[in-house]
Structures are given as structure tokens and as C-alpha cells.
C-alpha positions in Angstrom: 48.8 46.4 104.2 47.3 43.6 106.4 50.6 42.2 107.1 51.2 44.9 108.8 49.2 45.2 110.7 50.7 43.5 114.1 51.9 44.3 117.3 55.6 44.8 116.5 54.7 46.9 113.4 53.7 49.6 115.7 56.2 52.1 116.7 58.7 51.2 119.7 57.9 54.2 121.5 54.3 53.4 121.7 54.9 49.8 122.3 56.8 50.7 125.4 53.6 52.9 126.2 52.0 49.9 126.4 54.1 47.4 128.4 54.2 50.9 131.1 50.1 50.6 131.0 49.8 46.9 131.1 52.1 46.4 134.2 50.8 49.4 135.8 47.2 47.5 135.4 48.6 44.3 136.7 50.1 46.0 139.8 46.7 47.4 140.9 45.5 45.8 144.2 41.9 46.0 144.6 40.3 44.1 148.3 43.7 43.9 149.5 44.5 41.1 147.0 47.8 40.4 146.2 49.1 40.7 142.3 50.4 37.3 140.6 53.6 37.1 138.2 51.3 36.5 135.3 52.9 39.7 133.5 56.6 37.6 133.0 54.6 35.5 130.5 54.0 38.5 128.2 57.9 38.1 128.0 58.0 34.4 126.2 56.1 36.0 123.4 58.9 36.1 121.6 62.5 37.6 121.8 61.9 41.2 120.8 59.4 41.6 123.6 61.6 39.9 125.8 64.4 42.4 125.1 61.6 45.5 125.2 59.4 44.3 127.8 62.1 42.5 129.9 63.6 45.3 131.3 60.6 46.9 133.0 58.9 43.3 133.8 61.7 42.0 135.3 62.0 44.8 138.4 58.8 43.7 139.7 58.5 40.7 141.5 55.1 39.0 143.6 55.8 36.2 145.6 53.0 34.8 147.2 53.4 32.0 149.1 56.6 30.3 150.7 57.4 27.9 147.5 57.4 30.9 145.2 59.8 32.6 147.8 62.3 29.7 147.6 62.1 29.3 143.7 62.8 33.1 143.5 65.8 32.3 145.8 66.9 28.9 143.7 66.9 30.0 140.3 66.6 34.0 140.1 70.5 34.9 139.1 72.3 37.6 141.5 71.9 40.1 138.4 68.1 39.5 138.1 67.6 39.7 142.2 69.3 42.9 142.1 67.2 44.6 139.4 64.2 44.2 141.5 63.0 47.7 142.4 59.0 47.1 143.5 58.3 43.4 145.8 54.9 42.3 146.6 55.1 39.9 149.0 53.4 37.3 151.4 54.4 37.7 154.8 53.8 34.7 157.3 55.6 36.7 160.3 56.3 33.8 162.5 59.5 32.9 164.4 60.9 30.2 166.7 63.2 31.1 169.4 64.5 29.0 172.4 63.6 31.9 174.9 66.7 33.5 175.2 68.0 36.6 173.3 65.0 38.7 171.3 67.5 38.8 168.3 67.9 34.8 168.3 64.4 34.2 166.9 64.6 32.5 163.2 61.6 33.1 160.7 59.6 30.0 159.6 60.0 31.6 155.5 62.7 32.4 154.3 61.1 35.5 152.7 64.3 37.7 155.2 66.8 35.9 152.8 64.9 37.0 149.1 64.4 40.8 150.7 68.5 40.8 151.4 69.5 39.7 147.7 66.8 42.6 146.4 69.5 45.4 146.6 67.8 47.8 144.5 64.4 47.3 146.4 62.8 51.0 146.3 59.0 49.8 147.0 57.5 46.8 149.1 54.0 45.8 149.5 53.4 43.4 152.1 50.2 41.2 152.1 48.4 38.9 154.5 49.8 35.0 154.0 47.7 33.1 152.7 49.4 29.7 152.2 51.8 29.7 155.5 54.5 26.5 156.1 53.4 23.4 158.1 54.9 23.6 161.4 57.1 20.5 162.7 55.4 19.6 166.1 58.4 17.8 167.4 60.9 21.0 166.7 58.1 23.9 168.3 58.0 21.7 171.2 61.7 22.8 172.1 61.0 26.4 171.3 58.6 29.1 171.3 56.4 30.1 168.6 55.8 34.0 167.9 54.5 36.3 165.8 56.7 39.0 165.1 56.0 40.0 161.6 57.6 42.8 160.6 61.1 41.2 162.2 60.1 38.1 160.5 61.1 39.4 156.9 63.6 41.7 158.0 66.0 40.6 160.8 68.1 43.2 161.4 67.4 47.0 160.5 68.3 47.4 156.9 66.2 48.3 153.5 67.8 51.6 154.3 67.3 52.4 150.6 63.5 51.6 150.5 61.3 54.5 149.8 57.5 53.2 149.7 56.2 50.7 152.2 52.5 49.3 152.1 51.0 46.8 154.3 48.0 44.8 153.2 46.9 43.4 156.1 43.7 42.0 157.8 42.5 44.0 161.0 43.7 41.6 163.1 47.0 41.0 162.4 49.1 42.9 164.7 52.7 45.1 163.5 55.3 47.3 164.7 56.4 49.0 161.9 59.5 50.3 161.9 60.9 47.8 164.5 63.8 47.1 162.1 62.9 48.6 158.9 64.3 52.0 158.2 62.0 54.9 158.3 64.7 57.3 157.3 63.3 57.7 153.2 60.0 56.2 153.6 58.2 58.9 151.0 54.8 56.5 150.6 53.8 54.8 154.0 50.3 52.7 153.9 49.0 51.1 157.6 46.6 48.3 157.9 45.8 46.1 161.0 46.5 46.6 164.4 49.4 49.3 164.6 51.9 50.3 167.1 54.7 52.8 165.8 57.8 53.6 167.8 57.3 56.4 170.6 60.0 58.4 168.7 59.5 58.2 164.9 61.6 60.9 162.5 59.5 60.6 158.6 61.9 64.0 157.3 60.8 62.6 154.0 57.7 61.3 154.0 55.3 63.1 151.8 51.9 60.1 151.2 50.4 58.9 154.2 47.4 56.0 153.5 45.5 54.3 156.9 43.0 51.8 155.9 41.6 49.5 158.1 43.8 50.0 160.8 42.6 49.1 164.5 43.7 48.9 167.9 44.1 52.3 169.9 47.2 53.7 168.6 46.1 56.3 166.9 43.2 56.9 169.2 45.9 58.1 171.7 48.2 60.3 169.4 48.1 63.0 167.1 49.0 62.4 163.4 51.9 65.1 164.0 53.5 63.1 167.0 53.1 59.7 164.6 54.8 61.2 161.8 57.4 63.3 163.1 59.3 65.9 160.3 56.6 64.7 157.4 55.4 67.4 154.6 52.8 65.7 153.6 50.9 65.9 149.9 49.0 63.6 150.0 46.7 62.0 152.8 44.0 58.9 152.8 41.6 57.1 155.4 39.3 54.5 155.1 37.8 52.9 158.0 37.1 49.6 156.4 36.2 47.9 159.2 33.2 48.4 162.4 35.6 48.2 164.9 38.7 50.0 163.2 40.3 53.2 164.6 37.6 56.3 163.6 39.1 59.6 162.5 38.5 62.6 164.8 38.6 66.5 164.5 42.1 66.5 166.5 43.6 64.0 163.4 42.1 66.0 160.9 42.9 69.6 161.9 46.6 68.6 162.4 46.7 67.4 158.6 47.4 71.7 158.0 50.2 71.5 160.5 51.8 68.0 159.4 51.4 69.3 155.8 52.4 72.5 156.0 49.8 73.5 153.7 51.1 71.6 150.9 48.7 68.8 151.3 47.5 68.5 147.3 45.2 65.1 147.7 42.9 64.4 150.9 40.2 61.5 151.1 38.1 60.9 154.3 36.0 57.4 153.8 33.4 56.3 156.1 34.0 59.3 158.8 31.1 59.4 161.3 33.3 61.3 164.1 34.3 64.4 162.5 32.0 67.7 162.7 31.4 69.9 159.6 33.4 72.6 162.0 36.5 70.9 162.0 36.4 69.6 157.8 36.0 73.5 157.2 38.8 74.4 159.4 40.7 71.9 157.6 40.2 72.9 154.0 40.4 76.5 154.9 44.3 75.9 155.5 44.8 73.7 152.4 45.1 76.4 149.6 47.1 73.4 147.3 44.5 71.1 147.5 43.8 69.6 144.9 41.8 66.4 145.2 39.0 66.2 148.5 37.0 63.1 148.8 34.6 62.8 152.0 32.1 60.4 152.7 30.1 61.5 155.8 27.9 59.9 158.1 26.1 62.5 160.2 24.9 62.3 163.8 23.7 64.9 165.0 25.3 67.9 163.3 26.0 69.7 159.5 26.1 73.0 160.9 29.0 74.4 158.7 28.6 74.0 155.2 32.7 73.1 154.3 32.0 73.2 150.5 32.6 76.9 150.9 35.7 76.4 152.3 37.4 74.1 149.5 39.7 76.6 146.9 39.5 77.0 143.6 42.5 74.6 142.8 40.5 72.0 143.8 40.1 69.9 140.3 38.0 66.7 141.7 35.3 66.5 144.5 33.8 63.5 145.7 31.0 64.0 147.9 28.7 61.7 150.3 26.5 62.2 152.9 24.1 59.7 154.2 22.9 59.9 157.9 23.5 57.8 160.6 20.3 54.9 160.7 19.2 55.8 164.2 20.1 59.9 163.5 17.3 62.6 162.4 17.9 63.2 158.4 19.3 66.9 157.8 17.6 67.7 154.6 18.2 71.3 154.7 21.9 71.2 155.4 22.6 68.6 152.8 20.8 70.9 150.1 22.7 73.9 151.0 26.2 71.9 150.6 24.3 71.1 147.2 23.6 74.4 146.7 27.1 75.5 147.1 28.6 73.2 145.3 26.6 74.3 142.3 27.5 77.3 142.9 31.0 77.9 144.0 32.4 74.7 142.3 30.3 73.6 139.1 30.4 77.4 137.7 33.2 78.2 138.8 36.2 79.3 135.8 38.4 77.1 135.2 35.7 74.6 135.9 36.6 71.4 137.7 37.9 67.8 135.8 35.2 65.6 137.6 32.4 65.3 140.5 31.1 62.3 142.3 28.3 62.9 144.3 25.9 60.9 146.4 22.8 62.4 148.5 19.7 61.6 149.1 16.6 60.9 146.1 14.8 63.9 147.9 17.7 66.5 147.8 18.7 65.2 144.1 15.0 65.7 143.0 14.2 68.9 144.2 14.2 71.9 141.9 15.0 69.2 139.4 18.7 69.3 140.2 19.8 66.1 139.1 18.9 67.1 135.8 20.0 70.5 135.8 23.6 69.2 137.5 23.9 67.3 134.2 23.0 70.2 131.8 26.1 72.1 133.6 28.3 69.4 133.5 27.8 69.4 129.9 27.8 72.6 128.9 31.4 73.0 131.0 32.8 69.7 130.1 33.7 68.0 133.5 33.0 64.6 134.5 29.6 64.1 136.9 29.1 60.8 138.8 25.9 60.9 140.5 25.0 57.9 143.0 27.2 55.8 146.0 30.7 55.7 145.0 32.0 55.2 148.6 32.6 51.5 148.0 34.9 51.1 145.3 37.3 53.7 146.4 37.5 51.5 149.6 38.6 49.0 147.6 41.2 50.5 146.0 42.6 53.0 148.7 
């Protein structure tokens, strides 16, 4: 009986379970780090996991610097370029051109040339380069150095097929998206750094919508539903990430119900010190799909409306925190009655929700004993109960 107990002894069906799990784990960016290709090792196990695994593993590819880039280019076969569905990759964005035409400018990587060969590219993650080419002295000093990093890895408006596109980036680092990539099918769009979409933008299929750490104005001047023009959107996420990054208003967040059309089934609001309790009410009230609603709040000067009474019953998780601005007058009172209605209208409620993460105050937790009580409920109706900060590691991994 021991000798069968091995990995190849288990049943294929559950061993492709597996090698689904293990790359979905290794594709999981958390600080805006950039996955390795440590999971194409798994495959020189031996040749019945390379003939399982190989399949799956082989449509991903992360290339993270320039002299991955050119191996990939080297010594990946047409037929294994073409099977790549999902690219991470390392985008250095500069370009040398004379000064003449816009559409002369040659990239410094080669990274345009792997993206071409990827045919069946359906997802692309782009990160911040890391580990950028040298730059010949002698050969800038006849041309002009740029930055023109989206152009940089595609030259000419293709990826027409592409369907998820995520940027990575540091603030700083300044994009055009959609300059020449195709906006068309984009259902999953992510935004990071300093931002500047087209004045006339048509997203008929985009449905996920993820800003974190995006700065500059941009979005300071524009509604979401001139942005993202045609989108029905399901799922929506922000995180400010950064002091100086664009801040979320009332105007952004009441348009979610239009841009959305109600549909909208997941919505998380991190680090949101500009948006009254007014307009998160409004907001909820015209989201009867929702689903998932994550908020942490830093009040000012106002918790007027208590919004937990707005959120529906299909609402299955609730993250919740409120902390108070440091120089801004703690509103014990309103933050227990949002405590109170959550116990109320959410906790007891039939069905009864999958899982709560919640974060107030020791005094609002402590009185009446409610930390303690909180558990007994959550116990006796079986749904998960995080009490304490959890604000930070969903920045991470938004």
C-alpha cells in the first residue's frame, strides 16, 4: 500500500486540479511584484507531468528583464510562442527616434517583437522594468531619447484579440493607454501611474475596472462614465496606494450605478477620505446585484448617513473600516450605529452572509461587549468574522 502512495498514483482528474491551483498561486501578484517562470520546472519532473502539466504551464509566460525577452525570442518554437494565452511582462518603454516622423521611433527591447509572435495572447500584465538595457552614448547622441511606453511594446495598433490588460506600474511612470493597443474587447482593465486615456474611448465590452495607485489629474477632471464609454460594469476596485495619487469623489462613485447599469456585483473603496456617507448610500441603494462591498473610510468631518442600511441582501461579504482622519474629531456615535446595523440587518439576517471583516475602534468594539457577542453570532450562523485592520493586505493584492 505504501508504494502507492505517490503523486501519479492519484487520480488524473485531481492531479490536474492541482497543476490549475498551483499556477493559479504562482500567478498571484502581491506589491506589484512581477511572477517568475519557476512553475516550467514542475514540468522536468518527469514526462507524464510534462505531457499533463505542459499544456496549461506552457500558455503562461513572465519575462522579466530584456535577456529573458530575447531567449523567449531565440529558442521558444513558433508553435510554443503561439500557445501563449496570459504574458507578464517587463516593460522598459523607451525609444530612439531621429526627430522626424512619431511613428519612426524604435524601442530600446525588443519586448514589440515577443508580443507580435504571441498570437493567442488573451491577457497581458505589464510591470515596472526593473533591469532596463545600457544605453550606447555614442548612438543617443544622434537621436532622441523618449519614453513612450505603451508604443514601446506595441508599435502599431494591434493585440486586437487581447481581452485583459493590467498595468503594474509605479506612480510615476507616465502612460497613454490605448495609444495603440486596442480597446475594442478589453473585458478586465487595471490602471496604475500617471494616466491619460484618449478623449474618445468606446469599452462596449468591458465589464472589471481596477485603479490602484493611479496619479496625475485625469481622472480628477472626468467622470468614470466619459472614461469608459459603453462599459457594463461587474465588477469595480480603487485603492489609493499612494499620498499624492488621484482620491475618489462622490461624482466617481455615484456614476458606478449608471456605468454599471446596476449590474455591478463586486465594489471595493480602499483608503477613501473624499467621499461622504451620502453619496456611498446613494450608491449601494442602486446596486441591487451587489454582491461583494469593501470600504475603508477615513472620516473628516461627516458620518451622517449610515450606508450599511443601504447594502441588499445579496450582498455575501462585507468588509468594513472606519478610522478618523488624525487631525478630525472621532464620531463615536455614528460608527456604533453602522455597528449596530450591521448586526442587525446583515449578521441576522436569512440566508446569513459567507464572511465579515471589520475594523473600528477598541471603544466601539468594547461596548456592550460586542466583540464578543459578534463572535457568538458568527458562530451560531456559520459565516466567517475578521475583526481588526485588514485595509493593508487587500492593498496589496488589488
Amino acid at each position: 500500500m505504501a508504494a502507492d502512495l505517490h503523486f501519479l498514483a492519484i487520480p488524473v482528474e485531481i492531479r490536474l486540479a492541482i497543476y490549475d491551483h498551483y499556477l493559479t498561486e504562482h500567478q498571484r501578484v502581491s506589491q506589484t511584484r512581477q511572477p517568475s517562470n519557476q512553475h516550467l520546472g514542475l514540468l522536468h519532473t518527469c514526462r507524464q507531468i510534462y505531457h499533463e502539466a505542459g499544456p496549461l504551464f506552457q500558455g503562461y509566460v513572465s519575462l522579466r528583464n530584456e535577456w529573458q525577452i530575447k531567449a523567449f525570442l531565440q529558442h521558444a518554437d513558433s508553435l510554443l510562442k503561439a500557445q501563449v494565452y496570459w504574458a507578464d511582462v517587463a516593460n522598459d518603454g523607451r525609444v530612439l527616434s531621429t526627430g522626424g516622423s512619431a511613428q519612426a521611433a524604435l524601442p530600446l527591447s525588443v519586448l514589440y517583437l515577443a508580443l507580435r509572435r504571441m498570437t493567442s495572447l488573451r491577457r497581458l500584465r505589464v510591470f515596472q522594468c526593473r533591469q532596463g538595457l545600457p544605453v550606447d552614448l555614442d548612438k543617443v547622441a544622434k537621436t532622441r531619447l523618449a519614453i513612450r511606453f505603451e508604443y514601446a511594446m506595441v508599435l502599431s495598433e494591434s493585440l486586437k484579440q487581447l481581452s485583459a490588460y493590467e498595468l503594474f506600474l509605479d506612480q510615476e511612470t507616465r502612460i497613454y493607454p490605448f495609444e495603440t493597443v486596442t480597446a475594442d474587447r478589453i473585458n478586465r482593465l487595471r490602471l496604475s501611474g500617471e494616466c491619460h486615456l484618449p478623449a474618445s474611448l468606446s469599452t462596449p465590452a468591458l465589464r472589471h475596472i481596477t485603479l490602484h495607485g493611479v496619479t496625475g489629474n485625469y481622472f480628477d477632471q472626468h467622470n468614470l462614465t466619459d472614461c469608459f464609454t459603453g462599459a457594463a460594469l461587474e465588477s469595480f476596485s480603487y485603492g489609493l496606494a499612494h499620498r499624492l495619487g488621484f482620491e475618489i469623489r462622490n461624482r466617481h462613485v455615484e456614476s458606478l450605478v449608471g456605468l454599471s447599469g446596476g449590474r455591478l456585483r463586486k465594489l471595493v473603496l480602499l483608503s477613501c477620505s473624499r467621499l461622504t456617507s451620502t453619496a456611498i448610500a446613494t450608491c449601494l441603494e442602486g446596486l441591487p446585484l451587489l454582491e461583494h462591498f469593501a470600504l475603508s473610510l477615513v472620516t473628516v468631518d461627516e458620518l451622517r448617513t449610515n450606508f450599511v442600511l443601504s447594502l441588499h441582501p445579496t450582498v455575501a461579504i462585507v468588509k468594513l473600516q472606519v478610522v478618523n482622519a488624525w487631525y478630525a474629531i472621532p464620531m463615536e456615535a455614528e460608527e456604533q450605529a453602522l455597528c449596530d446595523a450591521l448586526e442587525s440587518t446583515v449578521m441576522k439576517r436569512k440566508p446569513p452572509p459567507r464572511e465579515i471583516w471589520v475594523s473600528f475602534r477598541n471603544k466601539v468594539m468594547s461596548e456592550n461587549g460586542r466583540e464578543k457577542r459578534w463572535k457568538a453570532i458568527a458562530e451560531i450562523h456559520r459565516f466567517k468574522l475578521n475583526i481588526g485592520p485588514w485595509e493593508d493586505v487587500n492593498m496589496k493584492e488589488l
